[in-house]
C-alpha positions as CSV (number, residue, x, y, z in Angstrom):
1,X,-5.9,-20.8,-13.7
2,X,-8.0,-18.1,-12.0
3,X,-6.3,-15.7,-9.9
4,X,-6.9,-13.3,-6.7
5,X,-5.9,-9.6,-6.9
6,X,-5.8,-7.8,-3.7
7,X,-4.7,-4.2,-3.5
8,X,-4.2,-2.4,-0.4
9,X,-2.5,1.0,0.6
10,X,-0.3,2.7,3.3
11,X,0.8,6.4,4.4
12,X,-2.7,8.1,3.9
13,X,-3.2,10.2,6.5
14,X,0.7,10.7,7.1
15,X,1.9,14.3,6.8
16,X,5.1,13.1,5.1
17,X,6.4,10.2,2.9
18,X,4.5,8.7,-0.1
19,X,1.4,7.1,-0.2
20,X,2.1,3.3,-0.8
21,X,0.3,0.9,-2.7
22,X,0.6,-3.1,-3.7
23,X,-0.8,-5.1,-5.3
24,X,-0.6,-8.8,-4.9
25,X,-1.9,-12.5,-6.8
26,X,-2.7,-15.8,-5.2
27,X,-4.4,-18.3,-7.4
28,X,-8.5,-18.5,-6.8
29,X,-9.1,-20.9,-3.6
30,X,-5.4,-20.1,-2.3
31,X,-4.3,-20.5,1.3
32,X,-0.9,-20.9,2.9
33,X,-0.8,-24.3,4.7
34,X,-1.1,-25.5,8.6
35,X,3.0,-25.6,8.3
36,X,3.0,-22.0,7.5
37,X,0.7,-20.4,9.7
38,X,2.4,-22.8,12.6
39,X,5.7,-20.9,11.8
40,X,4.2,-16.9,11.1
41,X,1.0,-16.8,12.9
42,X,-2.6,-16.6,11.5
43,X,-2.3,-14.1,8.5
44,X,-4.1,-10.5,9.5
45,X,-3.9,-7.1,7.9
46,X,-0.8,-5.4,8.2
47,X,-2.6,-2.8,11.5
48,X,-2.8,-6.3,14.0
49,X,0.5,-7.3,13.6
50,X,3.6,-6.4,15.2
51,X,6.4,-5.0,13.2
52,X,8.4,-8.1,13.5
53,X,5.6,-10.3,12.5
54,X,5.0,-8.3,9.2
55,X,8.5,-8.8,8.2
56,X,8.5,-12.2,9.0
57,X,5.6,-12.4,6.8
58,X,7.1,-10.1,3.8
59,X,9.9,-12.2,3.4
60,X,7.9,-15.5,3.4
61,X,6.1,-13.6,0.5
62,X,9.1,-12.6,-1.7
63,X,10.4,-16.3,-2.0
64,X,6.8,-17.9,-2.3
65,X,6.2,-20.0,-5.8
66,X,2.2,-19.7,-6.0
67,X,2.4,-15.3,-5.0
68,X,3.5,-12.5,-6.9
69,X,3.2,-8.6,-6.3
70,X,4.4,-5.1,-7.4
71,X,4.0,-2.0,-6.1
72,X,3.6,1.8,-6.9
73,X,4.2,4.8,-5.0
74,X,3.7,8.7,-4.8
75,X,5.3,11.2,-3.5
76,X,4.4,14.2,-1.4
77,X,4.6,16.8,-4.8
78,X,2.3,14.8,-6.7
79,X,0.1,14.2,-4.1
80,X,-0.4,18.0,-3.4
81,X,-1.2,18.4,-6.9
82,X,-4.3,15.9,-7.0
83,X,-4.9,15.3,-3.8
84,X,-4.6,12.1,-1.3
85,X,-7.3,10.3,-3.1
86,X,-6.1,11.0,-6.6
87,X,-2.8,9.8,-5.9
88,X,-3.7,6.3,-3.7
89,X,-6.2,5.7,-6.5
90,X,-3.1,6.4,-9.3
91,X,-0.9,4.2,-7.2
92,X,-3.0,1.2,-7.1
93,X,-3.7,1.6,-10.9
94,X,-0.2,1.8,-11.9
95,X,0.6,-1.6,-8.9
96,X,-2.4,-3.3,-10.9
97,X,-0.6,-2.7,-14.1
98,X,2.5,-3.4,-13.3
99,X,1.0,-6.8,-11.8
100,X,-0.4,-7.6,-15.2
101,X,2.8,-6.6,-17.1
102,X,5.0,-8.8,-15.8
103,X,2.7,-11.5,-17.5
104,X,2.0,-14.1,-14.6
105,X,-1.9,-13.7,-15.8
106,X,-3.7,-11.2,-17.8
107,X,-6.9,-9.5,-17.1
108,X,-8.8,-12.4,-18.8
109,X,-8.6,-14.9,-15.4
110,X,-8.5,-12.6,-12.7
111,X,-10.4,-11.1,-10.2
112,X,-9.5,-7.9,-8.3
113,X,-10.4,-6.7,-4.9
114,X,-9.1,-3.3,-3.0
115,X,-9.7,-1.9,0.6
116,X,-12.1,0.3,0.6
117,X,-11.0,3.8,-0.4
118,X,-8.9,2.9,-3.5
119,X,-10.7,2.6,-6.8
120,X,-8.9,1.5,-10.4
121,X,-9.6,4.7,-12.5
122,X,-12.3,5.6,-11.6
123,X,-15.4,4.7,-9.0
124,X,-17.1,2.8,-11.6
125,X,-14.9,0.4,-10.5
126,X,-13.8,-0.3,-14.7
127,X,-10.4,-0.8,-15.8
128,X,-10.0,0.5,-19.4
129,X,-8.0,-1.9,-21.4
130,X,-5.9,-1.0,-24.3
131,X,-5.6,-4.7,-25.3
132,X,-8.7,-5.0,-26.6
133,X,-10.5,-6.2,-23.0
134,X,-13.4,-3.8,-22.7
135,X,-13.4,-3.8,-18.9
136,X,-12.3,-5.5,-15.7
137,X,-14.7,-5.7,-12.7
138,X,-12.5,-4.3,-9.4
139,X,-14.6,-4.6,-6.5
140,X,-13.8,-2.1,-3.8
141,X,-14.7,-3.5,0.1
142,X,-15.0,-2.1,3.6
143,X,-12.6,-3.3,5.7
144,X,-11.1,-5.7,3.0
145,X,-7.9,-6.5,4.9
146,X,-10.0,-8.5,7.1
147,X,-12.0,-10.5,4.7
148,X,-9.9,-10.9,1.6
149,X,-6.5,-12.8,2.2
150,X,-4.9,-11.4,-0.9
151,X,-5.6,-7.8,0.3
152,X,-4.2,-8.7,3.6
153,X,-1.2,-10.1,1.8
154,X,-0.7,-6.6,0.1
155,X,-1.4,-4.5,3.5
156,X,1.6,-6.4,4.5
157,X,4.0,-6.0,1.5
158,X,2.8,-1.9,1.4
159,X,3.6,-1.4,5.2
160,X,6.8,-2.8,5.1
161,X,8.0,-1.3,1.8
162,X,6.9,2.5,3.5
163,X,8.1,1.6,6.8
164,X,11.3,0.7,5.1
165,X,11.9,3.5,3.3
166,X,10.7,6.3,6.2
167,X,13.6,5.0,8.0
168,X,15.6,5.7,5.0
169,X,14.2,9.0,5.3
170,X,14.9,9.5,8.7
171,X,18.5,9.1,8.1
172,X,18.5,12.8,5.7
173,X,16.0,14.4,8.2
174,X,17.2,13.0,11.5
175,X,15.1,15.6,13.5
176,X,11.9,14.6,12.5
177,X,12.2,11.2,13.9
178,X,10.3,9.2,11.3
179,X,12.2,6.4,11.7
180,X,10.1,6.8,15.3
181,X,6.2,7.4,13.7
182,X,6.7,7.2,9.8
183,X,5.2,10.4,8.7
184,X,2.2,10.4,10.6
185,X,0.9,13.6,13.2
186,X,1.9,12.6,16.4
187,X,2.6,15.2,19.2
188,X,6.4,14.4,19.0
189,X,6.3,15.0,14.9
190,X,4.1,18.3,14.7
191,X,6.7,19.4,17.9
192,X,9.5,18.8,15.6
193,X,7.8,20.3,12.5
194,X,7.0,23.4,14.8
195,X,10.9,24.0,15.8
196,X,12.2,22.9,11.9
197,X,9.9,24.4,9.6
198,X,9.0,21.2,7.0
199,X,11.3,19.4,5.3
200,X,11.5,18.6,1.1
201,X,9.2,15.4,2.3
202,X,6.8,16.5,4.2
203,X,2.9,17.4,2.3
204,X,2.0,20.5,3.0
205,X,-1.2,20.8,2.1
206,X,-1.7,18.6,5.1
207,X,0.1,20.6,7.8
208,X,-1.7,23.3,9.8
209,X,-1.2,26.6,10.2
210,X,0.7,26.1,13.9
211,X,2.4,23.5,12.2
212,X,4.0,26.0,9.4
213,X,4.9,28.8,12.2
């Protein structure tokens, strides 16, 4: 059997949280039946749906026989040290990996597509393999959670898994209110960075100077 990798990422213009990334597998030609788009709606990348829908939709994921997916995340240290880039493009190589590790296919029948922005390795787009596979075409596209289901699929499972946990995180740093806006620069966040200081989760190689005062 052939299968569909899609690999998509969430939290990478936030100024706190991790960047997330996941990577999911539907068998080649794969589409959830009349039955299930009747009971979620018509399957979009995680940005057009509601907050409700996209859970709906996660969970439908987690118990479905013919999809499978991991994911990967880093933190705000790390991605300091290498930059946003660096560490979305480490996440989805380490989602990818742990994908393939669980043994549901190997890199023999599979094709892989990311959003565009996220790159296995490197932008040649090749996945060193140390089992003996010389390389693994990943093809990186524009807008891909709009023209690849299985990217969609793992927009979805990212958002929810970082949406999740920022309201974990909002419980420790209740005055930042990311339960509210997740990490990302609204007025209300850089207001409550200005009267804080930054917290242990919070990058700051991406606040600005006002912010830091």
């Amino acid at each position: 059997m052939k299968w569909i990798v899609g690999i998509d990422e969430v939290g990478r213009g936030a100024l706190a949280g991790p960047v997330v990334v996941a990577a999911a597998a539907v068998p080649k030609g794969f589409r959830f039946k009349k039955s299930e788009i009747k009971k979620l709606g018509t399957l979009k990348d995680s940005k057009k749906l509601s907050a409700a829908q996209r859970e709906k939709w996660f969970a439908h994921f987690k118990n479905h026989p013919q999809l499978s997916f991991m994911l990967a995340r880093v933190y705000p240290r790390r991605i300091e040290a290498i930059n946003i880039s660096g560490a979305a493009n480490l996440a989805a190589f380490r989602a990818f990996g742990r994908l393939v590790k669980a043994g549901q296919f190997s890199l023999r029948n599979c094709e892989v597509y990311l959003d565009g922005g996220l790159f296995l390795k490197s932008k040649k787009d090749q996945l060193k393999s140390a089992k003996g596979i010389k390389s693994i075409k990943a093809t990186t596209i524009i807008k891909g959670d709009e023209k690849i289901p299985a990217i969609a699929i793992a927009s979805i499972i990212a958002k929810v898994t970082r949406d999740r946990f920022m309201r974990r995180l909002a419980q420790k740093y209740a005055v930042y209110g990311f339960d509210v806006h997740k990490g990302y620069a609204t007025a209300a966040h850089r207001k409550a960075i200005a009267a804080h200081g930054p917290s242990a989760a919070h990058r700051l190689t991406f606040l600005t100077a006002t912010d830091k005062l």
